[in-house]
N, C-alpha and C positions, 0 to 999 in steps of 0.2 A: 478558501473553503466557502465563504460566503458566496464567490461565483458558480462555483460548483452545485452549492444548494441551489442558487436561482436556476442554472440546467435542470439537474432534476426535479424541480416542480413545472418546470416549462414544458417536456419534454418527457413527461411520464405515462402517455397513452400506447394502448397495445400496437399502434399503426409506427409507434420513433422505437420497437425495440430491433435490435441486429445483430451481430452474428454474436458479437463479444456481451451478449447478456442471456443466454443462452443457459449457463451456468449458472445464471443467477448470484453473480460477483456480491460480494457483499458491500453496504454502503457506508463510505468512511463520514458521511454527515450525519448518519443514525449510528454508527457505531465509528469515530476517532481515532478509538485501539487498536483497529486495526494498520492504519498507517505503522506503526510499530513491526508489524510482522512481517515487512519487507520481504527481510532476509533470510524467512525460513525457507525451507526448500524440503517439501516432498513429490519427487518428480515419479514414486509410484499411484498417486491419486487415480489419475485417469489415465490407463494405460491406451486408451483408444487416440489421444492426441500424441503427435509428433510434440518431441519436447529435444532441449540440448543439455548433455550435461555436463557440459563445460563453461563455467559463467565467468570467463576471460573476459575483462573489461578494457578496451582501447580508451585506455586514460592521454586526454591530449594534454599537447605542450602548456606548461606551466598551468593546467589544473591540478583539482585536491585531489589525493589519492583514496582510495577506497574509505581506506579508515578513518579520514579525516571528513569525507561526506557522509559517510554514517556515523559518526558523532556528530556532524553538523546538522543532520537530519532530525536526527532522537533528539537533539536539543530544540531544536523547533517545535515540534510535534511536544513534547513535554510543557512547550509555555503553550501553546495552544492549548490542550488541557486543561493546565492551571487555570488558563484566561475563563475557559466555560465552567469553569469550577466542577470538573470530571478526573475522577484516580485514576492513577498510574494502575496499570494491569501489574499482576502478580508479575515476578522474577521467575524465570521458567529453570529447570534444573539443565547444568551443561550434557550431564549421559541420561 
């Protein structure tokens, strides 16, 4: 994260923007919580982008399976958090 911040302070005049900020991606160094929302998926947002809605993962030989890197994920992301002394976002409801 701390490389990332150095990027974007290097790298934030209107001549380094390109296709992928267009959107205006949100930044997980001004907002963290978002790393957390990996996994949601609303593939009606923007109906003008080609999107897949099959998010089959080619899990290779003797790596972690899905569930095991998104809990190893959220557990990262949760001490990093703690570290900048920033809350856990709400618990979202499953329906």
């Amino acid at each position: 994260m701390g490389l990332f911040e150095e990027k974007e302070n290097k790298f934030n005049k209107p001549e380094n923007k390109w296709v992928f900020d267009l959107d205006g991606p949100p930044n997980p160094v001004a907002s963290p919580q978002i790393l957390l929302a990996f996994d949601e998926k609303d593939y009606k947002t923007v109906k003008s982008r080609p999107h897949h809605s099959n998010d089959l993962l080619d899990i290779v030989e003797n790596g972690k399976n899905y569930t095991v890197a998104r809990a190893s994920w959220r557990r990262k992301v949760r001490e990093y958090l703690r570290d900048k002394g920033i809350s856990m976002p709400d618990v979202k409801p499953v329906n």
